[in-house]
N, C-alpha and C positions, 0 to 999 in steps of 0.2 A: 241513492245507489252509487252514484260516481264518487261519492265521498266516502263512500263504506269499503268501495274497490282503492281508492289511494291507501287510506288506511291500512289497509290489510296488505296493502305491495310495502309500503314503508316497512311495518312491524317484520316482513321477510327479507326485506333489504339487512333492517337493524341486524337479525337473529345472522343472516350469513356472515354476515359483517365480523358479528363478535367471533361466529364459529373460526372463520380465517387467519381471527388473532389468538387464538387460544395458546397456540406456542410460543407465543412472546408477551405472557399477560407482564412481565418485570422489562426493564429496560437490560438489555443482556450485550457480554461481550464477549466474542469467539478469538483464541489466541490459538497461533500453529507453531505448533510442537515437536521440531525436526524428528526426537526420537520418539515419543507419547502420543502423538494423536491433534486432535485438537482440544484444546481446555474452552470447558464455558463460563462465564463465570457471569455470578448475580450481582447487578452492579448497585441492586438495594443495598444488599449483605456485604458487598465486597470479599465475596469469597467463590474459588472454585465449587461451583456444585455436583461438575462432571467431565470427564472426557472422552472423545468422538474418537474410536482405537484402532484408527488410521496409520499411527505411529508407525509401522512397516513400512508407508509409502513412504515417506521421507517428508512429509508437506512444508511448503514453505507459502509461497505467495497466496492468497486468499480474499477473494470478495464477494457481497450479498447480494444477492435479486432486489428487484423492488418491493417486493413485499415483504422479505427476511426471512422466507419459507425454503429457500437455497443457498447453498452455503458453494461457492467454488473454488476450490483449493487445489494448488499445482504442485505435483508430487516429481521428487527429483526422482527416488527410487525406480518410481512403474513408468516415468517418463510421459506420463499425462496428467489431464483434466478430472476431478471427480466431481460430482455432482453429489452432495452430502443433502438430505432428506433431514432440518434444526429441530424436527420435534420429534427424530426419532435417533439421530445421530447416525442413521444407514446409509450410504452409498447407494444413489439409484441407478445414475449411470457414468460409463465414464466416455473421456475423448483422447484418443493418444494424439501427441504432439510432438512429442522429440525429445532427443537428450534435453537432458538439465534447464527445467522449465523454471523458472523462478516468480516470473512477477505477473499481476492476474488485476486485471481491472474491468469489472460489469459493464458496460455501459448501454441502455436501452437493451435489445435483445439478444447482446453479442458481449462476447467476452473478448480480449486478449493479450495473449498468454506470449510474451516474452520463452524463449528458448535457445541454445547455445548448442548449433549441431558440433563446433570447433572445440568443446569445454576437455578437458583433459582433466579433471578429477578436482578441479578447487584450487585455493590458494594453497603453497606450502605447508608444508608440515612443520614444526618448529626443527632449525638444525639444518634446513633444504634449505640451496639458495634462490632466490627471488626471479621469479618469471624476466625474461629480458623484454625490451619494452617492444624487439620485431617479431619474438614469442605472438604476440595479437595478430598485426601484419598479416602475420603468414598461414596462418586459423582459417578456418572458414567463420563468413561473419556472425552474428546472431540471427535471430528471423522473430519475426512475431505470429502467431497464431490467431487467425480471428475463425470463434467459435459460433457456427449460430445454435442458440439455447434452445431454441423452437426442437431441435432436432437431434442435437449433440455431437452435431459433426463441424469439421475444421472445412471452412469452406474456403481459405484460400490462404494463405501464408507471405508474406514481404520480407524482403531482406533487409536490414538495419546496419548499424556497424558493429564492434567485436564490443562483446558485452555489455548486453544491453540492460539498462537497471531501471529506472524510474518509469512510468506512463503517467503524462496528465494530456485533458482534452482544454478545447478553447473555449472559452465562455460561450461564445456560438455554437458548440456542438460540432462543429465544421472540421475538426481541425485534431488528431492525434499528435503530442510530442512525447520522443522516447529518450530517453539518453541513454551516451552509449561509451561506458565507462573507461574501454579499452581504444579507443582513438581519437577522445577529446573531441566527442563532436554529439548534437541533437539533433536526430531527424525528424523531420513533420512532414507527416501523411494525410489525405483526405479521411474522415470517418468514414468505416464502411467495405467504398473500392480498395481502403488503402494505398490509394496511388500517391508515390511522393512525391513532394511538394518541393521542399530544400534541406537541405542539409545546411549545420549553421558549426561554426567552427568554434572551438576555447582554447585554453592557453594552453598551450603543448604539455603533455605530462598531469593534466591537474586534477583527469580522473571524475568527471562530472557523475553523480548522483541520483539523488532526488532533484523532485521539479515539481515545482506547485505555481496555479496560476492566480494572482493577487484578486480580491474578493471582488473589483471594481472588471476583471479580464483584462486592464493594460498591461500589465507584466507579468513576467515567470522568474522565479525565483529557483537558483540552479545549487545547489551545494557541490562544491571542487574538495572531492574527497582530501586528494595529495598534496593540495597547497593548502588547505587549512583555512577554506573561504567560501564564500556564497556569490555568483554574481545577480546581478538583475537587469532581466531582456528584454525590452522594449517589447509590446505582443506586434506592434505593426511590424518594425525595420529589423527583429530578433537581432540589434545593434546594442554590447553591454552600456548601460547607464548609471553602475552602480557595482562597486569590487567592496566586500565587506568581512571583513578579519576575522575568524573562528578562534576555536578552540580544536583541538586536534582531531580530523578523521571526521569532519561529520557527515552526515548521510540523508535520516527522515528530515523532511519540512512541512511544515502547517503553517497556516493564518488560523488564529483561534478563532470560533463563531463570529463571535465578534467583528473580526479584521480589524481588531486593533493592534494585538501582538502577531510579532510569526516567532516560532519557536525551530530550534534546529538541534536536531541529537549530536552531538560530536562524539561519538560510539570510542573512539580510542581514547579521549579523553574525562570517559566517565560522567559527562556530563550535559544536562538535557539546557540551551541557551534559550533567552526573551529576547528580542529586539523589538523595537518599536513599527507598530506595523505599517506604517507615514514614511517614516525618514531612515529607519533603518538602523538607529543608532541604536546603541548594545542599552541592556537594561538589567539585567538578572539571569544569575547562575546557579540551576541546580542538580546538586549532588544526585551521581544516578547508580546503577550498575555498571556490570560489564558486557560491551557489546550490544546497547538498546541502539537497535538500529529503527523501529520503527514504534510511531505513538498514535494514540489518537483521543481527544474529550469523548467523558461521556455526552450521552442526548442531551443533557440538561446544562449542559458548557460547564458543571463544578466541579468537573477533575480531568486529572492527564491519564492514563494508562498507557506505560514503557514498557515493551516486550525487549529485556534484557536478556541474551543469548547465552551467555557465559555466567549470568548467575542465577541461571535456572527460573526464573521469577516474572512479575507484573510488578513495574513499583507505580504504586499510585499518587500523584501528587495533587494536591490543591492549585485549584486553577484561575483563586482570587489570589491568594500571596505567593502561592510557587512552594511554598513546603510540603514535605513529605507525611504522607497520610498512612500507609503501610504499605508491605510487600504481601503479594500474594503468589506461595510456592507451588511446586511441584508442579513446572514447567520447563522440563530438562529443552536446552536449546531453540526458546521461545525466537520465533521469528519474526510473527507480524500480530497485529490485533485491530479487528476493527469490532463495528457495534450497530443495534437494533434496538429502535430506532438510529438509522445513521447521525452521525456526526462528523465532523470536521476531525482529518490526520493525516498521516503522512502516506498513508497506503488510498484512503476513499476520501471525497466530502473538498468543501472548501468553504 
C-alpha cells in the first residue's frame, strides 16, 4: 500500500508538473515593442508567432518570474508595472510607479523598476540642441521601485542618481547595483531594504550603462556609453582594474553561458562586439542594426538575439562563429528581449 500511495503522488506530481508548462512547451523569446506590444517569438522557428497588444503603454524594460508564467514590463506611457498573464498575452494586474519607468529586473519575489520622476520627455529630437550636462544636476534624481509580486504593490522606493539605466545583483544575492547614466556614478544597495550601501564614482562625462557581474562574481563589467569603453570593478574594493576600448555608444553587456566571451552592443556603432571573457582582449565584430541596445542567447547558448530599435527587428546571430543567421521583423522600436527557459543577456541571466 505505501508503494501504490507514492505511486500515484508521483504520477500527480508528473501530470501538474507538465500542466504548468503547457505555455512554454518551445523554448520562447518575449521582445518589447515601444509602439506594437510585446512580440513572441518561437525560437524553434525563429519566427514571430504573435504579439501581446500592449503597444499603447509604451513598454520598454521587461522580465520573467521563475517559472515563465509572468511577463513584467514597464510602460513609459501609463507610467507603471504590468503584470502580462505568457499563455494568454492578458494583463492581470498592474503597479504604478512613476514617470518614465524604463528598466525592470525579477529577482526572487520582487521586482525593480527603475523610474525618472526629473525625465523631461527623452533625448532631443534631431535639430534640438543637446541637454547641458547641469540639465541632470538640477532634475530630481531617478528612484527605483521595489515591487512585491505577492501582491502587486510598490512597497517602498530609493533614491539613486539622475538616470538610472542598468540593474545587476551580487553573486551573493546581498547586494543591488544600478547605474546611473546622468552623474557618472553606480549605486549599491542592500536586496530587499534597499538601504544604500556606497555610491562608487566613473570618469566624469562617460555616461555609465550596462552592468553585468563576471560568471566567477569578482567583477562587474560597466559599459561608458560617452567615452566609447567598458570599465572592470573589482566586486570587493568597486576600485576600476581594467579601461577597455569600444566601438561607439555601447550599452547591453553579457558573459555568454559559457563565461568565456562577454559581448558588448555598441548601439551607435551598429555593432554587436566578442571580447575574451579572461583577459578582455577584443576578439570579433558583428555587423548589427540600428540602435540594438539590448541582447540575450537563446536557452540552448546557439544564438544571440538583438532588439535593434531603429530597424524595427530581432537580428539573430550565431553564437559559435558570430554570423548572422536572419532578422526577424515587425518589431517597430524593439527595446529589450529576454527568454524561457532563461538565459544569459544584457537585460536577465549571467
Amino acid at each position: 500500500m505505501p508503494v501504490r500511495f507514492k505511486a500515484v503522488r508521483l504520477t500527480c506530481a508528473l501530470t501538474l508538473a507538465m500542466s504548468a508548462g503547457i505555455a512554454h512547451a518551445a523554448a520562447t523569446a518575449y521582445v518589447t515593442s515601444e509602439s506594437a506590444g510585446v512580440g513572441v517569438i518561437d525560437l524553434d522557428a525563429l519566427s514571430l508567432t504573435k504579439t501581446f497588444d500592449i503597444g499603447k503603454d509604451g513598454p520598454r524594460g521587461l522580465s520573467l518570474n521563475k517559472d515563465g508564467t509572468r511577463l513584467y514590463v514597464a510602460n513609459k506611457t501609463t507610467s507603471d508595472l504590468s503584470e502580462i498573464d505568457t499563455s494568454t498575452g492578458k494583463v492581470t494586474r498592474r503597479a504604478k510607479i512613476g514617470k518614465n519607468p524604463e528598466f525592470v529586473r525579477v529577482f526572487g519575489n520582487m521586482a525593480y523598476v527603475t523610474y525618472e520622476p526629473g525625465e523631461n520627455g527623452g533625448p532631443p529630437k534631431p535639430g534640438e540642441p543637446e541637454k547641458k550636462d547641469d540639465d541632470d544636476a538640477n532634475s530630481p534624481p531617478a528612484e527605483i521601485a521595489i515591487v512585491d509580486l505577492k501582491t502587486m504593490k510598490v512597497t517602498h522606493s530609493m533614491k539613486s542618481g539622475h538616470e538610472t539605466e542598468g540593474v545587476e545583483f551580487s553573486h551573493d544575492g546581498k547586494l543591488m547595483l544600478v547605474t546611473n547614466e546622468g552623474d557618472d556614478t553606480v549605486s549599491v544597495y542592500r536586496v530587499g531594504t534597499g538601504k544604500p550601501v556606497r555610491t562608487v564614482s566613473l570618469p566624469k562625462g562617460s555616461r555609465p550603462r550596462g552592468i553585468k557581474a563576471s560568471p566567477d562574481g569578482k567583477q562587474y563589467v560597466v559599459t561608458l556609453e560617452n567615452t566609447n569603453k567598458f570599465v572592470v570593478l573589482d566586486a570587493g574594493t568597486m576600485k576600476i582594474v581594467k579601461t577597455v576600448d569600444t566601438k561607439t555608444g555601447p550599452y547591453g553587456v553579457s558573459f555568454d553561458p559559457s563565461g568565456k566571451h562577454l559581448l558588448v552592443a555598441a548601439a551607435r556603432d551598429k555593432t554587436l562586439q566578442v571580447f575574451d571573457g579572461t583577459s578582455y582582449e577584443h576578439v570579433s565584430d558583428v555587423a548589427v542594426g540600428q540602435r540594438c541596445w539590448h541582447f540575450s542567447f537563446t536557452p540552448d547558448g546557439s544564438k544571440i538575439l538583438l532588439a535593434c530599435g531603429r530597424s524595427n527587428a530581432v537580428y539573430v546571430i550565431d553564437a559559435s562563429n558570430y554570423q548572422p543567421v536572419k532578422q526577424i521583423g515587425d518589431l517597430p522600436l524593439a527595446w529589450g528581449v529576454v527568454t524561457y527557459p532563461p538565459s544569459a543577456g544584457s537585460i536577465v541571466g549571467r
